[in-house]
C-alpha positions in Angstrom: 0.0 0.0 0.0 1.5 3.0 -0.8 0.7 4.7 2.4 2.4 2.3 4.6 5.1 5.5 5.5 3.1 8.6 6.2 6.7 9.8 6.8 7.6 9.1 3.0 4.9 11.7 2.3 6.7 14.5 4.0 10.0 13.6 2.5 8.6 13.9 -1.2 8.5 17.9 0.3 12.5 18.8 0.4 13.9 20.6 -2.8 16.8 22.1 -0.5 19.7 24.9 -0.5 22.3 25.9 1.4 21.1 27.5 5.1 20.7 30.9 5.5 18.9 33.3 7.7 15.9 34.5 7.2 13.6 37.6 8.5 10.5 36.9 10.4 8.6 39.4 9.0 9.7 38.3 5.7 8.7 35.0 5.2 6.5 33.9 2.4 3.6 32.1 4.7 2.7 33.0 8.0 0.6 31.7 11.4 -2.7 30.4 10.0 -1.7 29.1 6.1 -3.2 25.5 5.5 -2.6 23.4 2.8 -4.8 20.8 1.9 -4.1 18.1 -0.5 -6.1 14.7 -2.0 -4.4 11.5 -2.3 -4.9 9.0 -5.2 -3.5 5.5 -5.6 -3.6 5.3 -9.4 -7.2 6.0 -10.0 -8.9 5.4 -6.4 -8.9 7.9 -4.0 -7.1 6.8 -0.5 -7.3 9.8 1.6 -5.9 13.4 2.4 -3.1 15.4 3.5 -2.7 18.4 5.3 -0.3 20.9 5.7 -0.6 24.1 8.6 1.7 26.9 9.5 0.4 26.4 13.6 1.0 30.1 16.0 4.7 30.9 17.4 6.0 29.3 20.3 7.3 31.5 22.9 6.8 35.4 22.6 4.6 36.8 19.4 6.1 37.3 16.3 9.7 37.1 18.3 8.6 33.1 18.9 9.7 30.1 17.4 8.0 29.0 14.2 5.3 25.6 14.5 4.5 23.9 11.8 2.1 20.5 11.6 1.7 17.6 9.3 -1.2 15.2 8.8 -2.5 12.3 7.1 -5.0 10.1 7.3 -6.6 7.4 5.0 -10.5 7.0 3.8 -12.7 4.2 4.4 -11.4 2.8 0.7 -7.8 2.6 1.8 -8.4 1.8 5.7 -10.0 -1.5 4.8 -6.2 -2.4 3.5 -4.0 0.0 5.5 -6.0 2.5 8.4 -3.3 5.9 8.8 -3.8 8.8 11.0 -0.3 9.9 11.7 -0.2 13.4 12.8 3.5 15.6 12.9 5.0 18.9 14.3 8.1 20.5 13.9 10.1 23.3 15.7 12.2 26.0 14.5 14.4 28.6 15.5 13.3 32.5 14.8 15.7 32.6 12.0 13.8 29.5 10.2 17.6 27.9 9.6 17.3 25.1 12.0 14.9 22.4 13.5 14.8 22.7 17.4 11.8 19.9 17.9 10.7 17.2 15.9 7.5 15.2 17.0 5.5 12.2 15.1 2.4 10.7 16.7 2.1 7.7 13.9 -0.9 5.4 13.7 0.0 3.3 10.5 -1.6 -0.1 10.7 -0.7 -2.2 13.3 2.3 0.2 14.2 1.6 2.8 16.9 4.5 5.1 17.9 4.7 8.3 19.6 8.0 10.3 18.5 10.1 13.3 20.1 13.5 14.7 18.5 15.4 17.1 20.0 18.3 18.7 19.0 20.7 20.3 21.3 23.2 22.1 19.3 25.3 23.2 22.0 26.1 19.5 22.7 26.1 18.7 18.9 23.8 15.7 18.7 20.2 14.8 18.1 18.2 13.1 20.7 15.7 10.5 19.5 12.7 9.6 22.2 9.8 6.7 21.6 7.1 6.8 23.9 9.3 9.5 26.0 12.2 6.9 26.3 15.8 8.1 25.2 16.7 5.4 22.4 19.5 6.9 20.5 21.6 10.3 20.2 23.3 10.9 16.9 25.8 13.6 16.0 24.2 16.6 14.0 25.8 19.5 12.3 25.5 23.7 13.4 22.7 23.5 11.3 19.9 21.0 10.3 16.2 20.7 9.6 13.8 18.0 10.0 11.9 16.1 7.0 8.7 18.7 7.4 10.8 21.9 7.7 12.4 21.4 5.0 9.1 22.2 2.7 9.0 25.2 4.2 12.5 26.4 4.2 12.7 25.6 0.7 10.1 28.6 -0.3 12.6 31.3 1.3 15.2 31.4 -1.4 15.0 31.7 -5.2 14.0 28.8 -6.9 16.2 28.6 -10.3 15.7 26.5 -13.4 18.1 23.3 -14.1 19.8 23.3 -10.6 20.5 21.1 -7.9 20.8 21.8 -4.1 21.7 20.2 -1.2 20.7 20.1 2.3 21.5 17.9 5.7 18.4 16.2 7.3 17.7 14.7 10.3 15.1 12.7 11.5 16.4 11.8 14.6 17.9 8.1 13.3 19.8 9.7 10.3 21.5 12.3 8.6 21.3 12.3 5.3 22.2 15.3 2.5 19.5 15.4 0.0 20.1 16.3 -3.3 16.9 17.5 -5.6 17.2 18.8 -9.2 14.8 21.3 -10.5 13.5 20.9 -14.2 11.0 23.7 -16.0 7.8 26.1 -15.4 5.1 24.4 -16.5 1.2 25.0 -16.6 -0.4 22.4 -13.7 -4.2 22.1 -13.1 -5.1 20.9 -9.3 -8.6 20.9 -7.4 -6.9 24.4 -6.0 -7.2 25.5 -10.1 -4.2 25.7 -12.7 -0.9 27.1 -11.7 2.8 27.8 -13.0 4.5 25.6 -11.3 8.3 24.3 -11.5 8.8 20.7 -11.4 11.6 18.9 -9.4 13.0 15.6 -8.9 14.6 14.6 -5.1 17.0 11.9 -4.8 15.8 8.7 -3.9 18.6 6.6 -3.2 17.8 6.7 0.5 14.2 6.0 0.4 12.5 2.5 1.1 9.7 0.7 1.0 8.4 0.0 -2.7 10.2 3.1 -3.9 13.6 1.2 -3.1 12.5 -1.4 -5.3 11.2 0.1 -8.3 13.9 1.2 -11.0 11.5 3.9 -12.3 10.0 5.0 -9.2 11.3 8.9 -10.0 9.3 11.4 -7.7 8.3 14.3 -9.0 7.1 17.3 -6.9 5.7 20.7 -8.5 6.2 24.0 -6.8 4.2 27.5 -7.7 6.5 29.6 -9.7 5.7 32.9 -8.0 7.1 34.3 -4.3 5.0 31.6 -2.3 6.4 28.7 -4.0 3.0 26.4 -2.8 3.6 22.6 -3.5 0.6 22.0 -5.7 1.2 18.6 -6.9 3.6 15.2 -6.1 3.6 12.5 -8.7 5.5 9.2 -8.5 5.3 5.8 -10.7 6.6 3.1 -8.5 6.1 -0.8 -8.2 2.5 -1.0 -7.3 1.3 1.6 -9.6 1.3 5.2 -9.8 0.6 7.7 -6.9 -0.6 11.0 -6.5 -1.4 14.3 -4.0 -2.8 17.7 -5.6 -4.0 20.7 -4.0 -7.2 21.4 -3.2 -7.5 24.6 -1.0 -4.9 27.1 -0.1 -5.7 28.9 3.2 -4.5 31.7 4.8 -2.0 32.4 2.4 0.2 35.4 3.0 -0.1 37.9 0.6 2.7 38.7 -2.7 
């Protein structure tokens, strides 16, 4: 089933660039942005996704930034695989690197509740199941998690026939993800019909029936104009072909 990773879902969200700091006041979304997508196994529906920008943690606009993932399956798909996996992530004020990471994941028969915190001080990433220490692993001045990434990606400039890089932790690895970017193109979505520029992450590190499909090649399409919205993510892999399109925009912050 193709949802059997909820967390493979965020990770189709991580064109990347070098770190850099980044105004408050001038990022592209704000408190109150939600993102909501459909999900389609070939031609059946299976469920929905959701993305939210959540208030600042800490003091007003001076907090840290919250941001929330969530997916859940429909009655089609929960009759072969039930998901409602739900996830938050932590930033600093300068939006350059994760601070918490958290996962509640309801994914068939697997039920985990997951806390990352990284302490940068000490250099290292703490990795907690069911608030139980279970690993630290060594992290770098500057990393973000698999759902900040979306995010941090829409700060820069997003240029034509590139490729960027970016270290990622989840808590159990660090990885440096490399996505090239292709063309604007015209893409229609629930949401309506958008220029949008398509890219291609690396999937050398991914699993499940991604791993095993030579031509499972993820492609992810990303409004070409100061917001830089994900509107679509496309992918042809072993068990057929999978897809997630926009279908409201929320909240948005204005060009």
């Amino acid at each position: 089933m193709i949802l059997r990773n909820a967390g493979i879902l965020i990770s189709f969200l991580f064109p990347t660039f070098l770190l850099s700091v980044e105004p408050a006041d001038e990022l592209p979304f704000q408190p109150g942005e939600t993102l909501e997508y459909d999900l389609k196994w070939g031609l059946f529906p299976v469920g929905s996704a959701t993305m939210k920008v959540l208030p600042r943690e800490g003091e007003g606009d001076s907090g840290f930034h919250r941001l929330s993932f969530s997916v859940r399956t429909n009655e089609f798909a929960d009759a072969f695989y039930k998901v409602r996996t739900n996830v938050t992530s932590v930033i600093d004020r300068s939006f350059s690197k994760s601070v918490r990471y958290e996962k509640s994941q309801r994914e068939g028969k697997t039920k985990r509740e997951i806390r990352v915190l990284f302490d940068y001080d000490a250099g290292k990433a703490s990795y907690f199941e069911s608030e139980k220490l279970v690993s630290t692993l060594p992290i770098p001045p500057q990393v973000l998690d698999p759902l900040s990434i979306a995010y941090f990606f829409r700060l820069g400039e997003l240029k034509p026939e590139t490729e960027t890089i970016l270290p990622t932790c989840d808590g159990r690895k660090l990885k440096m993800i490399k996505v090239r970017t292709g063309k604007v193109e015209k893409i229609r979505v629930p949401a309506g019909t958008y220029k949008a520029m398509g890219t291609i992450p690396e999937m050398k590190d991914l699993s499940g029936v991604f791993k095993k499909s030579p031509d499972g090649i993820l492609r992810i399409w990303y409004s070409a104009d100061s917001l830089k919205i994900p509107v679509r993510i496309s992918s042809k892999v072993i068990v057929g072909s999978f897809n997630a399109r926009l279908v409201s925009a929320k909240g948005l912050k204005k060009n």
